[in-house]
N, C-alpha and C positions, 0 to 999 in steps of 0.2 A: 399246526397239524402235520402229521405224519404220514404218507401215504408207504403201503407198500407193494407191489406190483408181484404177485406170484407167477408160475408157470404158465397157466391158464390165462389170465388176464394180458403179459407180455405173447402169449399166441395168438389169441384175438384182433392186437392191435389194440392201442389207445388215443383219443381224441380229448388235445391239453387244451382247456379253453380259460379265459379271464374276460375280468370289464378292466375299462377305462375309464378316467373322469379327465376333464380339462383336458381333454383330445378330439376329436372330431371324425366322421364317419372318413373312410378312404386312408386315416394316417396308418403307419405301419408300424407295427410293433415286432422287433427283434427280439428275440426267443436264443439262449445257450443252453445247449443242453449238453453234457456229459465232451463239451471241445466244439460239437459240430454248432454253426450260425444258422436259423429256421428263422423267414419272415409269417407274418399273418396281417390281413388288412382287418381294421376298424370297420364293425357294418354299423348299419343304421341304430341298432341299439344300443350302441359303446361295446360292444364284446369282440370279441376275439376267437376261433378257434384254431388249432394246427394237428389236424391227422397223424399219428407216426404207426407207421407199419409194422408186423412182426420184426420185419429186417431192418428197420430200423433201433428200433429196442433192444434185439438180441446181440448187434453191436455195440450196446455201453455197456453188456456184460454185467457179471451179479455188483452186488454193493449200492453203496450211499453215493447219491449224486446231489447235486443243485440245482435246480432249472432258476435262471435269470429272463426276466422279461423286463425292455423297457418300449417306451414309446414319446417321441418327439412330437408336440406342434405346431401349428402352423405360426407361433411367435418366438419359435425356438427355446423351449421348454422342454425339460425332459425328465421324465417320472421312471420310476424304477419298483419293479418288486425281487422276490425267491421263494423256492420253496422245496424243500429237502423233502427226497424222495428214498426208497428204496426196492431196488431190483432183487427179491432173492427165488431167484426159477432156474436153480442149477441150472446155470449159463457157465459157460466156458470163463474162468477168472484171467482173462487177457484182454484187451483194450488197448484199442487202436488213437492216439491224440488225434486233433484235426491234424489235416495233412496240410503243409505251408503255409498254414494261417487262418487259410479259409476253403480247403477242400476243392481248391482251384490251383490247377498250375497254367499261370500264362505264360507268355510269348518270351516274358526275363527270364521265366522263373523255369522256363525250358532248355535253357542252355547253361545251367548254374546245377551245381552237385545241392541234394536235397536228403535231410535226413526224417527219417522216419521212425517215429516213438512209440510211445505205448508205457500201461502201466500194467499190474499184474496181481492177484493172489493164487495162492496155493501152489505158488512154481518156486523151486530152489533157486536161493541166491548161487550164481554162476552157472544156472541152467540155458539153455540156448534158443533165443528164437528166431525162427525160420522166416522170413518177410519174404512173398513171392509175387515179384510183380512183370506183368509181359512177360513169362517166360520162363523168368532168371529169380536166382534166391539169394538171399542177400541175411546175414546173420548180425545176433548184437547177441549182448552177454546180461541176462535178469542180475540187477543191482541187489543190494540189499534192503531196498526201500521199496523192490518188486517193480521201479521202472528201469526202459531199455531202449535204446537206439539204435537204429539200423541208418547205415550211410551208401547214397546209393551215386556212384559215378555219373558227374555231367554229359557221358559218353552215351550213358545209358540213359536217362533222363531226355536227351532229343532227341532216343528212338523212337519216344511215345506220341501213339497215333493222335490226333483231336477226336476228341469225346468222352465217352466212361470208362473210367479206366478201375478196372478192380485191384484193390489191394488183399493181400492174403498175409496173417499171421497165424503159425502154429507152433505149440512148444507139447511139453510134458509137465502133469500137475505132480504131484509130490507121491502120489499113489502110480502114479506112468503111464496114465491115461492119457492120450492123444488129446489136445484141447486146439482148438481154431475158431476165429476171430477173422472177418471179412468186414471191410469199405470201401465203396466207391466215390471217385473223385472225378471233379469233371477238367478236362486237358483245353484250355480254349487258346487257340493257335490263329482266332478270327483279326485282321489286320483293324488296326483304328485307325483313322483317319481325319485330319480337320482340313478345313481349308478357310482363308478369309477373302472376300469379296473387295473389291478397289476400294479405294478409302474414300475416293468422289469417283463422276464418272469417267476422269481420262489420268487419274492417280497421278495429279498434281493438286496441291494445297495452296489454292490464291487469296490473295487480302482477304477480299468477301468471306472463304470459306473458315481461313480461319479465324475469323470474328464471332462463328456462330458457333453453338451444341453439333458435336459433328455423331454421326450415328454407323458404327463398325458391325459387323455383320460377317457374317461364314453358316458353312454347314459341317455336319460331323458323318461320320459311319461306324456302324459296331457302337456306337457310346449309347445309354441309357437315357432316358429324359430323366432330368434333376440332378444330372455331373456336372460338375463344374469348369467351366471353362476359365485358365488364369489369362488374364492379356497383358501383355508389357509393350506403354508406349508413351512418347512425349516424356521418358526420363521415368515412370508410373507405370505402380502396378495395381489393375483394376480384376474383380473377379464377375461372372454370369453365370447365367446354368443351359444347359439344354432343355429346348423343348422337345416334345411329340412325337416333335418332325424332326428332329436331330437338327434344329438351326440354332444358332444363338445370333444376340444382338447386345449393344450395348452403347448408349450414347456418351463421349466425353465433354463433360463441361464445356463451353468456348474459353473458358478462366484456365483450363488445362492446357490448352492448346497457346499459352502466352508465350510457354519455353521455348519452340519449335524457334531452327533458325533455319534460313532460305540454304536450300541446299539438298543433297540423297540426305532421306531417314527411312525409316522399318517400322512395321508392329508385329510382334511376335504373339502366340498364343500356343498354350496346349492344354492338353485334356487325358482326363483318364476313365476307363472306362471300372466298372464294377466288380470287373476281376484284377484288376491291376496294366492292363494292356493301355501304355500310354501314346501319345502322338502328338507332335509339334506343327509348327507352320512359322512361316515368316511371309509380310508384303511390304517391298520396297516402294515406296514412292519417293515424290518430291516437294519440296513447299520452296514456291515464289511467292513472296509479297510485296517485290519490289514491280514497282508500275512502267513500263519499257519510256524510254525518251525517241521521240521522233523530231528530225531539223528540217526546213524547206532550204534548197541554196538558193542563190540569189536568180531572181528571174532575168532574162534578157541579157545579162551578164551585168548588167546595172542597176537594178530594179526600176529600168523605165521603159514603160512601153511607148515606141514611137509609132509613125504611123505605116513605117513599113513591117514593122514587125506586127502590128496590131493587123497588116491584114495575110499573113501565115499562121500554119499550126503552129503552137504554143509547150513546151515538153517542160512541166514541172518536174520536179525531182529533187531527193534527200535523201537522209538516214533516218534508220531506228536502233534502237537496242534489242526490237521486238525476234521472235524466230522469223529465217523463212517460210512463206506461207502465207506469214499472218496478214489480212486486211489490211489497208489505209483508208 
């Protein structure tokens, strides 16, 4: 089936719904429409809907588009459909691609030169479009295939504030009509953070501990619940998710923990969040699993107690291998 979206109907706004099967109420389903990524959750009756706004719509501009829908579940399973549409509501024939990927620039992608595309009808091959963004205007040259790129300086790119940031394209269509094309992108400049918690509780590794399932743990900031946490340790790399609450945890076999030699080791981990904004961590500890030696020296100086000695104080004493401090 065909759908085609007029004037009137793209003024309105429209509401894309589907079902699901072999998915379950709460999963989510990824929506592409026209570049940009749209989520929807699964409700209780397997369906799906996603809102898009006039200003939404009127940014994929006239023409034939695809809408992609999939949806993952909970056994890692992933179902797909499409379904071709058409825009024609004398919309402006410019078109703005997603911006960096995913309509996010993070924290990397903030200090890195960034270009910005688009495709086109009814504009002259070598006609010029205008891309204006914070401010400043930034041009590319309509191909002959009607798309175009604009390159916009690193310098420029970490002037830009955190938050929405609007995009503006404008050219001339073949008659010389002013045509404009507007999207907004969101700038997320929020710090991520992980951290891991001792690996016991004085982050040293002795016989006992490492005999057993040993259980690592931390907390995150800025990261999503269901990001994945990578951890590297004991030679091994193990992966988790975040929860909720932005902790994660993760137990290593005691069979893992065979390699470890007594001595400084580390466990590293990091994470990334949903826009790309990633963050490391490292905890040093240490594994002893050698058991300290303790000596007594000889008593009395002979090992014999006579009877004048038997009736003064008495001063044992030795060595150990153990730390100072520790008990006898």
């Amino acid at each position: 089936m065909w759908i085609i979206y007029n004037a009137a109907e793209v003024a309105a706004g429209q509401t894309l719904t589907g079902k699901v099967t072999h998915a379950a109420p709460g999963d989510t389903v990824t929506i592409i429409l026209g570049g940009p990524t749209y989520t929807a959750t699964v409700q209780d009756d397997l369906t799906w809907s996603l809102p898009l706004s006039e200003g939404q719509l009127t940014a994929l501009g006239n023409g034939d588009l695809t809408l992609s829908a999939s949806v993952t579940n909970a056994h890692g399973n992933t179902g797909s459909s499409s379904l071709d549409f058409t825009i024609d509501a004398q919309l402006p024939g410019l078109r703005i691609d997603t911006v960096a990927g995913d309509d996010v620039i993070n924290i990397i992608e903030h200090g890195q030169n960034l270009i910005v595309s688009g495709s086109s009808t009814d504009l002259v091959a070598g006609s010029t479009v205008t891309v204006t963004i914070n401010g400043s205007n930034y041009f590319a040259t309509v191909l002959a295939d009607g798309t175009w790129k604009a390159a916009i300086p690193a310098a420029d790119v970490s002037q830009w504030a955190e938050g929405a940031l609007d995009i503006k394209a404008s050219a001339q269509d073949t008659s010389g009509n002013p045509v404009t094309i507007g999207t907004v992108v969101d700038v997320d400049l929020a710090p991520v953070a992980i951290t891991i918690s001792s690996v016991t509780d004085d982050n040293v590794l002795n016989a006992a501990e490492k005999g057993q399932d040993l259980l690592l743990s931390g907390t995150t900031s800025n990261v999503e619940a269901g990001q994945t946490v990578t951890i590297t340790f004991a030679g091994k790399t193990w992966t988790t998710t975040v929860d909720a609450n932005g902790d994660w945890t993760y137990t290593v076999p005691a069979a893992d923990l065979s390699g470890l030699k007594d001595g400084d080791a580390s466990v590293q981990v990091n994470v990334t969040n949903a826009n790309g904004n990633a963050a490391s961590s490292a905890q040093e500890f240490s594994v002893d699993t050698t058991a300290p030696t303790v000596s007594i020296n000889t008593i009395s100086n002979d090992n014999m107690l006579n009877a004048a000695e038997a009736g003064q104080d008495l001063t044992l004493s030795g060595s150990t291998t153990a730390e100072a401090g520790q008990t006898v």
